[in-house]
MARVO-794236 format. One record per residue (C-alpha): residue in three letters; x, y negated, z negated. Coordinates in pm, whole numbers, plus 32768, in hexadecimal, padded with zeros to 4 digits. Layout:
BEGIN
AlaXYZ ...
# end
This chain:
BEGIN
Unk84516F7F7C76 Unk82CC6FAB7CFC Unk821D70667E04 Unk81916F6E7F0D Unk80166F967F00 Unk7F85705C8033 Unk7E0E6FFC8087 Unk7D2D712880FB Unk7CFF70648233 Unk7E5F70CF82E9 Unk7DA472188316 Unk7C7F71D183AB Unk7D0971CB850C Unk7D56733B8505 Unk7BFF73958492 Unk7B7672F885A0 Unk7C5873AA867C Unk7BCF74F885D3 Unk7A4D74A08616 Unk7AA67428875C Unk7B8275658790 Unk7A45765E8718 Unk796D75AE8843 Unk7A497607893A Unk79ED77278A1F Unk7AD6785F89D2 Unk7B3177EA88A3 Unk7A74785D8772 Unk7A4877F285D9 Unk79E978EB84EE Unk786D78878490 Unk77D878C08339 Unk76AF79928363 Unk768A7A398261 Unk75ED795C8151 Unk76307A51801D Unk77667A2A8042 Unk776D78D98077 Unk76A578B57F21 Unk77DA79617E7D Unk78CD789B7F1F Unk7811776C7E4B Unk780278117D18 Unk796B78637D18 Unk79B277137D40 Unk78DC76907C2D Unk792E77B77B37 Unk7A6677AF7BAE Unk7BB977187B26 Unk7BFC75C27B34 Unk7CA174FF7C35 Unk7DD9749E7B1B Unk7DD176377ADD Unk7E0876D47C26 Unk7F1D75A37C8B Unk7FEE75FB7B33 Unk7F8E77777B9F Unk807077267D0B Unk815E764C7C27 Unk81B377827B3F Unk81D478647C69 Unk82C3776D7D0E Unk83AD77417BAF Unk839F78BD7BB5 Unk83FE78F57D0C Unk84C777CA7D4E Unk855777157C05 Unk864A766F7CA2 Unk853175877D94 Unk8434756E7C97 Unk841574087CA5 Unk846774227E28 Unk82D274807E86 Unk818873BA7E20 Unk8051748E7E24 Unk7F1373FF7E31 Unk7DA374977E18 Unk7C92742B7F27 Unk7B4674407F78 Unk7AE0754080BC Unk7A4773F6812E Unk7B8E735E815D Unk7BCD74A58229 Unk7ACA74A68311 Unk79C67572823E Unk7AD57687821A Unk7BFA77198171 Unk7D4276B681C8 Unk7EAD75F1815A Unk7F3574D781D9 Unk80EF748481EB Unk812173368205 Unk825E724981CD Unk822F71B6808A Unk83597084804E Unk83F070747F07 Unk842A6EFE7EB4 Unk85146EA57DA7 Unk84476D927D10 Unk85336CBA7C8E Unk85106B3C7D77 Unk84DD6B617EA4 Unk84766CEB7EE2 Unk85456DB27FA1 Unk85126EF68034 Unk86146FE37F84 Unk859871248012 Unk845B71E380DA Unk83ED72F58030 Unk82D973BA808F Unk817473907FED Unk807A74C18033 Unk7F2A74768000 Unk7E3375A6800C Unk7CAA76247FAA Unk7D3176E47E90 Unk7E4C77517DA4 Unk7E9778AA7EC4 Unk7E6C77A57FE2 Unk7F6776D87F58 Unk805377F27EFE Unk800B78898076 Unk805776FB80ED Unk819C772E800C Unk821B7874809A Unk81B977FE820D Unk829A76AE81E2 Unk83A577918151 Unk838C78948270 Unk8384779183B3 Unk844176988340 Unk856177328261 Unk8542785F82F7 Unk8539792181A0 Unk84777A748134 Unk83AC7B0F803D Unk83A07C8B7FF9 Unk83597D727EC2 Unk84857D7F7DF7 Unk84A37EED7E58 Unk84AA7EA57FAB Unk85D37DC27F79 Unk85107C817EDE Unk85177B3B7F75 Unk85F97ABA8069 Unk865479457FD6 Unk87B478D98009 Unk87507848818C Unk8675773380CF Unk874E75DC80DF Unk8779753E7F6B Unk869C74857EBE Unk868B731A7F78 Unk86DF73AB80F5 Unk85917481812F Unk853774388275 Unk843573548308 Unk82E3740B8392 Unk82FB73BD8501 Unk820472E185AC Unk816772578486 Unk80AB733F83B3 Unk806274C283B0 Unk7ED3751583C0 Unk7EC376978368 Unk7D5476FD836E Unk7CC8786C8303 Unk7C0479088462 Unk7B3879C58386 Unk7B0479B581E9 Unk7B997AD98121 Unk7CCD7B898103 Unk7CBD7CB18074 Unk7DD17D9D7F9A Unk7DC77EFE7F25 Unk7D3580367F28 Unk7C6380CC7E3A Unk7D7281CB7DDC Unk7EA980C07DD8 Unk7E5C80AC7C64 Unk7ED681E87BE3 Unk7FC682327D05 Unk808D80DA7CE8 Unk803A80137BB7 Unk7FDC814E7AB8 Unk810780D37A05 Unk81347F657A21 Unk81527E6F7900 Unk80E97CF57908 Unk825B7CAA799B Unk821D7D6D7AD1 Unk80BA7D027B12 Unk81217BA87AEF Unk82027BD87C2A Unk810D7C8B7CC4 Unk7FFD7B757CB5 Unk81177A777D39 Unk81397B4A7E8A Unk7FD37B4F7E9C Unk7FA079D27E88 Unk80CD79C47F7C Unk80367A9E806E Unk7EDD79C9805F Unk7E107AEF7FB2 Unk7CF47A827EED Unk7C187BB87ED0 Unk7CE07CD77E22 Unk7C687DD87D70 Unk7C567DDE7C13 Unk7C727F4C7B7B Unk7D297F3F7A6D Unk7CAE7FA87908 Unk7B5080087980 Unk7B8F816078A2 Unk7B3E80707779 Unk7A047FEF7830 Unk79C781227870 Unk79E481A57715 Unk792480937673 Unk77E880D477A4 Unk77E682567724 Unk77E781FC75B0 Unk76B681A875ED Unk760882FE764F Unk770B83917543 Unk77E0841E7636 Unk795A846A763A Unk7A2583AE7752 Unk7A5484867856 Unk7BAD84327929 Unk7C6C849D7837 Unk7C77861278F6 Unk7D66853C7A17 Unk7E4E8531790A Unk7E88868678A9 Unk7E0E8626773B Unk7D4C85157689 Unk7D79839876FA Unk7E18831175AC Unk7D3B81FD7549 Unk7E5F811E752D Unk7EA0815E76A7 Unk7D4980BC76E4 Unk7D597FB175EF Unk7EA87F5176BB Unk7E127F4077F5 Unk7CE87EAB77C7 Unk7DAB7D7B7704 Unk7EA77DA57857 Unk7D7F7D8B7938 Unk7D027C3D78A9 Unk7E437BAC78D7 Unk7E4C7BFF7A48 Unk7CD17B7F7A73 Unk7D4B7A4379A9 Unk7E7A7A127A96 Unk7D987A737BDA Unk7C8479667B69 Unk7D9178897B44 Unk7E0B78787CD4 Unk7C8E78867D37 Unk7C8279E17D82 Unk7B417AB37DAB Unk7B9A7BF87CD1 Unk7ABA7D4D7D48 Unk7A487DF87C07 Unk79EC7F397C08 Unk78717FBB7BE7 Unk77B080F97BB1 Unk77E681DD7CB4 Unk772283007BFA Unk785283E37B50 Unk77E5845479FE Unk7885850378DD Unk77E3868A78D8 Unk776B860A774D Unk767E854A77EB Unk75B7862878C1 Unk757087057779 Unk750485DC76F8 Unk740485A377E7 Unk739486F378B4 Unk72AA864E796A Unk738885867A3C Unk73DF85C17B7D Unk753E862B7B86 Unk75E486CD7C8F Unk772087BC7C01 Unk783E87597D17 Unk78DA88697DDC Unk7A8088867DE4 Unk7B4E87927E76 Unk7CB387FC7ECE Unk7CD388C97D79 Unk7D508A4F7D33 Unk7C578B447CF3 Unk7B518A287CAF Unk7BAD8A067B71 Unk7A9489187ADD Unk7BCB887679E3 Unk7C4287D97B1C Unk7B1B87B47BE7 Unk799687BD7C30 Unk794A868B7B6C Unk779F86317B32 Unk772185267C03 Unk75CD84717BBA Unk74E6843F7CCB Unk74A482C47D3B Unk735583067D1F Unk7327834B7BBA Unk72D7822D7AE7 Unk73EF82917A13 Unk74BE81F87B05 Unk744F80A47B1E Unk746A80A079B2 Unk75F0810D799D Unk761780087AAC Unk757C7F327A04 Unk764F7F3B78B7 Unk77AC7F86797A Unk77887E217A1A Unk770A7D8078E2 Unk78147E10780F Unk79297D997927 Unk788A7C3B7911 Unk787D7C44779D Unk79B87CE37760 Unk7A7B7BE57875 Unk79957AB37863 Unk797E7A8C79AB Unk79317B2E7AFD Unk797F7AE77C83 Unk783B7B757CBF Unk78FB7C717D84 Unk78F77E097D43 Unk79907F0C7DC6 Unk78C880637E1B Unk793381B47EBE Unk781382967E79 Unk782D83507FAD Unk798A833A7FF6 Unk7A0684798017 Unk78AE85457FAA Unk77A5856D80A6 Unk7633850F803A Unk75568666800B Unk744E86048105 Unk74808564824C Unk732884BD825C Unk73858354828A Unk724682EB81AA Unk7307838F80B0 Unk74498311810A Unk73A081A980C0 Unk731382107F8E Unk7443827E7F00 Unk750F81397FA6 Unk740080457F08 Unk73E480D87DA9 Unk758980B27DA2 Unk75697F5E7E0C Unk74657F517D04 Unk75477F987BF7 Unk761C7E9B7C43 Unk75337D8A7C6A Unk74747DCF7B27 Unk75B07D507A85 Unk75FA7C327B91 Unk75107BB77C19 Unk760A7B037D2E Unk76A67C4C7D36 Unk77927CBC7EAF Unk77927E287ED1 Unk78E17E7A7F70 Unk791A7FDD8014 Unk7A19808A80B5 Unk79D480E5822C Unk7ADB824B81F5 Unk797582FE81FD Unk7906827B8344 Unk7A9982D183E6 Unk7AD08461835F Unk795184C08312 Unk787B85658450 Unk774F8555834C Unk773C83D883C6 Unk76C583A984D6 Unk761482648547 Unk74B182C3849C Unk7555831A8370 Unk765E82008369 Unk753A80F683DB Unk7472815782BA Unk7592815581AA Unk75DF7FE38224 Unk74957F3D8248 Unk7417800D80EB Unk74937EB08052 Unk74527D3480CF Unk75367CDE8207 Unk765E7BE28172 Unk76367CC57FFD Unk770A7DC78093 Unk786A7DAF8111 Unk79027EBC81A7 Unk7A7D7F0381D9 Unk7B0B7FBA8327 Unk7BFE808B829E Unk7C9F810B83C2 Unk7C877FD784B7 Unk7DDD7FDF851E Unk7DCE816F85B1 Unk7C3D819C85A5 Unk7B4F805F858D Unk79FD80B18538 Unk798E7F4A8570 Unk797B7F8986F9 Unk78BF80B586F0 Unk77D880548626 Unk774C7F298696 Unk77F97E578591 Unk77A57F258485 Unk76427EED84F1 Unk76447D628484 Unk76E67D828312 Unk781A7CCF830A Unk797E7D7B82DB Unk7ADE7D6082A9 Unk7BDE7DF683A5 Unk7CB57E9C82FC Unk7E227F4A82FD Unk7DF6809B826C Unk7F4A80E082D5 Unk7F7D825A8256 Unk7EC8838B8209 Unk7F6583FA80F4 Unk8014836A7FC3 Unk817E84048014 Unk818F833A814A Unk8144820F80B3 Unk827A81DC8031 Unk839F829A80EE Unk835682A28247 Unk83A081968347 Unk824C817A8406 Unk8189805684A0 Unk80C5800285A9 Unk81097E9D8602 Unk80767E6C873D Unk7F257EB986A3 Unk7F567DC4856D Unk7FAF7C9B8636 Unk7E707CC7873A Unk7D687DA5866B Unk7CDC7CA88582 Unk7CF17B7C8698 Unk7C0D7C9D876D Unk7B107CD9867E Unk7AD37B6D8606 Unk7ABD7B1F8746 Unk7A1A7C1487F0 Unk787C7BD68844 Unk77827BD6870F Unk78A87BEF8626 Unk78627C2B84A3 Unk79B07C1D8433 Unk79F67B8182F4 Unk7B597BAF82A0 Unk7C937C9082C0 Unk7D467D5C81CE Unk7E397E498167 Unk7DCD7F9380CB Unk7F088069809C Unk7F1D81837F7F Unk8056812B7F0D Unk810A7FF77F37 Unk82A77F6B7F48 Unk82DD80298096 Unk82E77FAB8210 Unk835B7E1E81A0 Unk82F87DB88332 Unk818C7E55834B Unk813D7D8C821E Unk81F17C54826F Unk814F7C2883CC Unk7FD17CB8836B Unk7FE07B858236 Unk80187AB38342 Unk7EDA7AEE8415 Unk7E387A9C8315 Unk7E4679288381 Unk7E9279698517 Unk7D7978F6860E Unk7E2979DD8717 Unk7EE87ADE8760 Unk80837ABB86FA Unk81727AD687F9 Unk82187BFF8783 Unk83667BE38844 Unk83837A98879D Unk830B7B0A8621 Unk83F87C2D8634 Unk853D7B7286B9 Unk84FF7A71859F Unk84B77B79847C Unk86317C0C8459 Unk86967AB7843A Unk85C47A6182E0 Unk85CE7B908264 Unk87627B7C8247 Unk87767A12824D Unk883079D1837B Unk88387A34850F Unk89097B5F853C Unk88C17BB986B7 Unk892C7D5C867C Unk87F07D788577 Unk871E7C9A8640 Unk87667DD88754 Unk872B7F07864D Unk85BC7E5685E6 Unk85517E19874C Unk85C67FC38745 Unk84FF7FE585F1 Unk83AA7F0186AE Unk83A07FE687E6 Unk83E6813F8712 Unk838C81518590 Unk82AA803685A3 Unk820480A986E7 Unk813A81EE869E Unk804F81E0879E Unk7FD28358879A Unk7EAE832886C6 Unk7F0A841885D8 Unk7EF4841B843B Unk805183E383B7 Unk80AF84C582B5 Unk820284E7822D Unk824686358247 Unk83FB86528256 Unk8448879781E2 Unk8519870C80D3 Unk83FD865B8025 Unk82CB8734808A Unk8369888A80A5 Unk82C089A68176 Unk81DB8AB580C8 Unk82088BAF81AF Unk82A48CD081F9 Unk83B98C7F833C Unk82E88D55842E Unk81D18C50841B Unk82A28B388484 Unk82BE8B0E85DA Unk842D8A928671 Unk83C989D58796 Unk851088FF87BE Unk85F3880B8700 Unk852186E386D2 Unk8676860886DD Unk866B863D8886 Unk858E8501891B Unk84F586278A0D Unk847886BE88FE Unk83E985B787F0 Unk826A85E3889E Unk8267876C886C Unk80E487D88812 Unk813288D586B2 Unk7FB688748671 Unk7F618A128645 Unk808E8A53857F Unk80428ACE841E Unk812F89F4838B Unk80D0888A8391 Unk821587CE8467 Unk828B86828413 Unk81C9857784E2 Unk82D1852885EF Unk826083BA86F3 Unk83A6835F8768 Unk84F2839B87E3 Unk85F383F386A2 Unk870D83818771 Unk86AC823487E4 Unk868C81FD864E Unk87DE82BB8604 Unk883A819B86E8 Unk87A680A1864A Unk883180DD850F Unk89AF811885BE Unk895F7F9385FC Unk89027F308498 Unk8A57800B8422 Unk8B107F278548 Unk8A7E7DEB84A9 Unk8A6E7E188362 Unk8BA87D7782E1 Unk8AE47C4A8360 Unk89F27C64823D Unk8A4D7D6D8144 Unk89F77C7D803A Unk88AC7C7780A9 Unk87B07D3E7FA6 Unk86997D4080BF Unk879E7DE281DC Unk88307EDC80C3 Unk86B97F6E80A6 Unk86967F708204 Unk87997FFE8260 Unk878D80FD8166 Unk861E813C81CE Unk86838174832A Unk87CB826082CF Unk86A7832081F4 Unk86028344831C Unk86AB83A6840C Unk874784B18320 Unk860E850F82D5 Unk857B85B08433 Unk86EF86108465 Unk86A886D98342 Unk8588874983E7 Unk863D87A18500 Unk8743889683FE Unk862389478381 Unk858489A484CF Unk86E68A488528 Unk87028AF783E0 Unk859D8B828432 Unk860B8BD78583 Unk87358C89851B Unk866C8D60841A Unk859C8DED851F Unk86C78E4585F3 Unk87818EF484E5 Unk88C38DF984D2 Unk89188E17834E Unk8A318D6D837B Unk89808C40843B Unk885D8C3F8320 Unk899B8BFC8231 Unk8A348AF382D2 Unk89168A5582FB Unk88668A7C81AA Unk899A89EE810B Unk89A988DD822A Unk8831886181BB Unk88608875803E Unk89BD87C0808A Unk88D786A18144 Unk87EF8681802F Unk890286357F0D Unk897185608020 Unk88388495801D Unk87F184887EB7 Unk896783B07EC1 Unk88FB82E67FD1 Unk879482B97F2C Unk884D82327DC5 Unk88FA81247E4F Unk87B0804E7E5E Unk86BC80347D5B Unk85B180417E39 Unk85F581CD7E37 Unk85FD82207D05 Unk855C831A7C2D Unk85CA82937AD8 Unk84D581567ACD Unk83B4820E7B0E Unk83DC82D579E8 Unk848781DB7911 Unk833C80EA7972 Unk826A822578FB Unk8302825577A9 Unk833B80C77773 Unk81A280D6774B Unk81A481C87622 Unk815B816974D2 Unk820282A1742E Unk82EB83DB7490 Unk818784B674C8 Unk812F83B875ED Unk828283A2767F Unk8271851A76C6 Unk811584DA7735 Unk815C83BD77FC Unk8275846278BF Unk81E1858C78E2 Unk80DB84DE79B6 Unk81E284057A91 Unk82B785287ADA Unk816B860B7B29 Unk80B485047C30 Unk820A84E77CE8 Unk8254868B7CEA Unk812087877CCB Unk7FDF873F7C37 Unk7FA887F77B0E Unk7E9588D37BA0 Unk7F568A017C18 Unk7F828B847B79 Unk808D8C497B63 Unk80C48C9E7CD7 Unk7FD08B8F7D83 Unk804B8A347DC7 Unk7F8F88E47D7B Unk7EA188C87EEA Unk7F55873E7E86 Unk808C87A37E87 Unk818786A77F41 Unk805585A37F4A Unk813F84BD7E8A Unk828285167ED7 Unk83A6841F7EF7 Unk84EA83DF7F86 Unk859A83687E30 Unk86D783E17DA7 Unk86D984A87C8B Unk85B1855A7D1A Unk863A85F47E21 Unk878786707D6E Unk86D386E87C40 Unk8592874D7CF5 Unk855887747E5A Unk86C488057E8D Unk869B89327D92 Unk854F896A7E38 Unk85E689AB7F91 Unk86E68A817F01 Unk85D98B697E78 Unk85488B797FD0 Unk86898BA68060 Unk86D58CCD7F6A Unk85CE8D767FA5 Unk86008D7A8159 Unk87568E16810D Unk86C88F1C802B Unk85EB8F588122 Unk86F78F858249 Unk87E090618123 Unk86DC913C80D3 Unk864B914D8250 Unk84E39115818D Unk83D98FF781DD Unk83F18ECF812E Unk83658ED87F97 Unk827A8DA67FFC Unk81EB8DD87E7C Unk83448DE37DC7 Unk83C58CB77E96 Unk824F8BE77DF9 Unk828C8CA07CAB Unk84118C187C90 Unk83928AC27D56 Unk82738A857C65 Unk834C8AEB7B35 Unk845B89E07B8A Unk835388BD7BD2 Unk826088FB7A79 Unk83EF88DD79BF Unk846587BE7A73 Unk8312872C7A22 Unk834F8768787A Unk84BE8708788D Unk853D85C977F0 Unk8677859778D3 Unk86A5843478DB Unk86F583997A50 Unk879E82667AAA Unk86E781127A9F Unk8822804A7B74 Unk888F80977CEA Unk89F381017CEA Unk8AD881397DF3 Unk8B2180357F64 Unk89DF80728017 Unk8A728024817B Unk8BD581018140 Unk8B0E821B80ED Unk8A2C81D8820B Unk8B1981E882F2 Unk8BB3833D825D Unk8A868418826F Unk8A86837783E7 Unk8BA083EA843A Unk8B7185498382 Unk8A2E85AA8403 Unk899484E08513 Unk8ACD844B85DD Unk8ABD858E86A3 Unk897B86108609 Unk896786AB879C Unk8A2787B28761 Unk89198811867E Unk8870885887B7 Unk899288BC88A2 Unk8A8E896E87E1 Unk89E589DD8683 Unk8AED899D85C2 Unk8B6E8864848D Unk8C6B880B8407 Unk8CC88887828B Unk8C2988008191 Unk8C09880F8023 Unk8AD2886B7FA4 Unk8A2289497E6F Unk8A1E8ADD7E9F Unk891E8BBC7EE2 
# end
């Protein structure tokens, strides 16, 4: 059998629709004007990785992904010429003769030319999306949705000829500058190697590249004879196998990022220096940070030494950092990442000095690169009043215009590009922040569609636009399957998506075939969950998972948040920080009453077990909510008997979860710590190692006897195992303590109820108890029992005040 040979020519009508297309009036093509970056562009391709690389890069994602076609696709590198000057992928019909006499066509099977290795991949997951109507998720998040696509020999035909796919604006950006150590801290080669694969299938080709820096790090200090410093985020020294293992990891995932054509952001100098090195040189200017969200100040956790930009020391640590990255990798996308002020406001407000200290960091960088791209986050210009436009307009021009790229954070809730007059002509990439905090990130259903499928259209086309890209910057990752799947996609859409269509269609991949009852509960999920509109910073703060610190006077009861009358109450001056609340919990209790009613229609589904899980989690979750406010409520009026009931009803509903939670793996405690320890060398590291996982995801290790981590909760999670063995026996102190209080007739012991709290958390985090790694139990049978038990009639919450019995531990 051969391939019939397809000449570059078939294409050239639809470029010439696309430069036709950019002269039309209203319609407009992003323009390079930026030449610096347009100088990197060339570099990467000429440093880059071969043509025959990047195609056998798509080919080994496809045998990964999709064994069974792997002679069913032909890839094919070509030049951005043959694209109209940009990137993009072409799907085209590609006969398969069987070359034997007279040829005969024995099949069409699809042949996906693109720029690159990721826009062939991206060309590969949009054929597979459109036309067989599959899906690709994070195995957490249920994995990929494959079983719709036909067998190997009936893919369908592209219609009208061929598919033209080209990128509105260059980059596509992944991660956030914390994702690192949140989501990947323990991840061998295994799970990186997935990880890579979605990227190239979402069409990202500039992710940053964190990993093993410690090492760089280490080798950069070794220099002034100084000790490497991180090791104080660990609780005790870095083992120098730990970075030997990382940095080897790291140049596996560069290798594998080259390979698809991807531009991988390095980190750079951003001033941080180990204390050994200002007694090494006095006369530098070093500025002694002040606390950050640490107990009592306690310098082992916080108040690290920054050196000033404008010391030539600087330059010179820059300078070696790059040069050691380069050396150490042997190669460079000329791109670096750079956060100096992120989260620590400059000393002077005099935007002379501002520049100063913006051009000596740039500096630093470009000693070691000449081509170098500083790349900053925008977070400082979104939370930080110090910024205003002097100080902002200095910061940005302080470096050539096109040597700087800075990323919107917050586009999707706060855009800084309109207020600021397009970041004052640098270019940037609109980006999805998506939460605040790292607990959100990965257990609570939250989007904001509307402003994914319009936002970046707006800003690229908007007047004197400087966009350059769009991106995706959440703190932790496997959460919210739809806000990723649809914000990948604008990556490559010239206008805004039709929303009513996009979310009809996406039930239907995602479980692999039409089921009109979930194609109901998502348009439900689109106007509610995915619909926060208020403007407000998402933080998951359910009571189970980010338990109050107060004592129940401070809490304000201003209703049951499970009424639709009531979900827009203002608790903004209450004490105690309430769970943000942007919708109606009983159009989503309905919702989820129609994936229960459907589910028999897919229960074999991975993808609708995790959603519908997720959404059961959910709506338990502010019903929870809902059971605390009453038990608060009852406290003040005296009811003993109420606080009972209730107390036992909660601590009931959380066991109840942590079943519901372990019957998909995507909820599950045990491979986070398993993952942990599976990085150890020897018994000493295992301890080490899962000290640290269970730690991030509880309290951080900075509190006393009777004062709780200020980070407390930042991490928390809805897996099982965690809230049986944790977050349970926490309530139960709390809940011991407001029935001593009502026995006794004394206030609440606020400092015996952190005492006992604190105690619990700093054993869980030493214990060894090993959790399940395997989802047990029928995800949609239990579903529908803790439906029936607690939100069926969850009204009479409200109405009557009273449940039904249930089993649950004792106080």
């Amino acid at each position: 059998m051969r391939l019939s040979s397809t000449p570059d020519s078939r294409f050239l009508p639809l470029l010439l629709f696309v430069v036709i297309a950019c002269a039309v009036p209203g319609v407009r093509c992003s323009g390079r004007r930026f030449p610096h970056l347009d100088r990197v562009r060339e570099l990467h391709r000429r440093e880059g990785s071969s043509s025959a690389e990047q195609e056998a890069a798509a080919r080994g994602l496809l045998e990964r992904l999709l064994p069974s076609h792997s002679a069913s696709f032909e890839f094919r590198v070509i030049s951005t010429e043959q694209c109209g000057g940009k990137a993009c992928f072409i799907i085209s019909n590609h006969p398969l003769f069987d070359g034997e006499g007279t040829p005969e066509i024995l099949y069409v099977s699809p042949l996906i030319l693109g720029v690159s290795g990721v826009e062939i991949a991206a060309g590969f997951h949009w054929y597979l999306k459109h036309y067989c109507a599959a899906h690709i998720s994070w195995y957490k998040t249920g994995g990929a949705q494959l079983s719709s696509i036909p067998h190997p020999g009936s893919l369908p035909r592209v219609s009208a000829g061929d598919v033209f796919i080209q990128r509105p604006v260059d980059w596509s950006y992944y991660q956030n500058a914390v994702t690192s150590s949140y989501s990947f801290a323990w991840w061998d080669w295994e799970r990186w190697e997935k990880e890579i694969d979605w990227m190239a299938l979402q069409g990202i080709n500039l992710p940053l590249a964190f990993t093993g820096q410690e090492s760089i790090w280490q080798k950069v200090f070794q220099v002034y004879a100084c000790v490497l410093f991180l090791s104080i985020l660990w609780g005790g020294p870095l083992p120098q196998t730990w970075l030997d293992d990382q940095l080897a990891l790291q140049k596996k995932i560069l290798s594998r990022m080259y390979a698809f054509g991807m531009f991988p952001v390095l980190p750079a100098f951003s001033g941080n220096i180990p204390a050994a090195l200002k007694s090494k040189y006095p006369s530098a200017k070093v500025t002694h940070l002040g606390n950050w969200f640490t107990v009592d100040s306690n310098p082992r956790w916080c108040c690290t030494y920054l050196l000033d930009a404008s010391d030539p020391l600087f330059i010179e640590i820059g300078k070696l950092f790059i040069e050691e990255q380069i050396r150490e990798y042997g190669r460079t996308s000329h791109i670096y990442n750079c956060d100096t002020f992120d989260e620590n406001t400059p000393p002077l407000s005099d935007p002379n000095y501002i520049s100063s200290l913006g051009a000596a960091t740039f500096r630093g960088m470009q000693s070691g690169d000449d081509d170098a791209i500083w790349l900053m986050q925008g977070w400082l210009f979104s939370y930080d009043p110090f910024w205003e436009p002097p100080q902002m307009k200095a910061l940005l021009h302080s470096v050539p215009v096109g040597r700087m790229i800075v990323l919107d954070l917050y586009a999707e809730v706060k855009p800084v590009w309109i207020n600021s007059d397009q970041f004052y002509g640098v270019p940037y990439i609109w980006k999805v922040f998506f939460f605040f905090f790292l607990s959100t990130p990965y257990f609570e259903m939250y989007g904001v569609l509307d402003a994914l499928a319009s936002g970046p259209i707006d800003a690229r086309l908007s007047d004197n636009s400087t966009m350059v890209g769009v991106g995706m910057s959440m703190e932790g990752i496997e959460q919210n399957p739809i806000v990723y799947d649809l914000m990948s996609e604008m990556a490559f859409h010239h206008t805004q998506v039709d929303l009513q269509v996009w979310v009809e269609t996406y039930p239907t991949r995602r479980y692999g075939k039409p089921v009109k009852g979930l194609q109901d509960a998502w348009w439900v999920l689109y106007q509610t969950l995915y619909n926060c509109t208020d403007g407000k910073n998402d933080k998951n703060r359910d009571v189970i998972v980010a338990f109050p610190d107060v004592e129940p006077f401070a809490i304000q009861t201003p209703g049951l948040y499970m009424s639709s009358k009531n979900y827009e109450k203002d608790v903004s001056t209450d004490a105690y920080e309430h769970p943000h609340l942007w919708y109606d919990t009983s159009v989503v209790v309905h919702a989820l009453k129609l994936f229960l009613q459907y589910g028999d229609e897919v229960s074999d589904s991975n993808t609708f077990r995790y959603d519908l899980v997720d959404l059961t989690r959910q709506a338990l979750a502010k019903y929870a909510n809902d059971v605390f406010i009453k038990i608060i409520e009852s406290y003040k009026s005296n009811s003993m008997n109420r606080v009972v009931t209730l107390c036992q009803h909660f601590l009931g509903l959380v066991n109840d979860l942590d079943t519901l939670l372990a019957s998909h793996e995507g909820f599950l405690l045990g491979p986070w710590l398993e993952n942990a320890k599976g990085l150890a060398r020897d018994r000493e590291q295992e301890i080490q190692y899962e000290w640290n996982a269970r730690t991030q995801i509880t309290m951080w290790f900075d509190n006393t006897e009777t004062k709780a981590s200020l980070l407390r909760d930042y991490a928390n999670k809805y897996w099982s195992g965690l809230l049986r063995g944790y977050y349970g026996p926490r309530a139960a102190i709390y809940f011991k303590h407001l029935l001593l209080s009502m026995e006794k007739n004394v206030p609440f012991e606020l400092e015996e109820w952190r005492r006992e709290w604190i105690s619990l958390t700093n054993n869980w985090q030493s214990d060894r108890k090993v959790f399940a790694t395997t989802a047990t139990g029928d995800a949609l049978n239990i579903s529908r029992s803790l439906y029936m038990k607690y939100l069926h009639n969850a009204d009479q919450l409200e109405l009557e005040g009273t449940f039904s019995p249930v089993k649950s531990v004792s106080l």
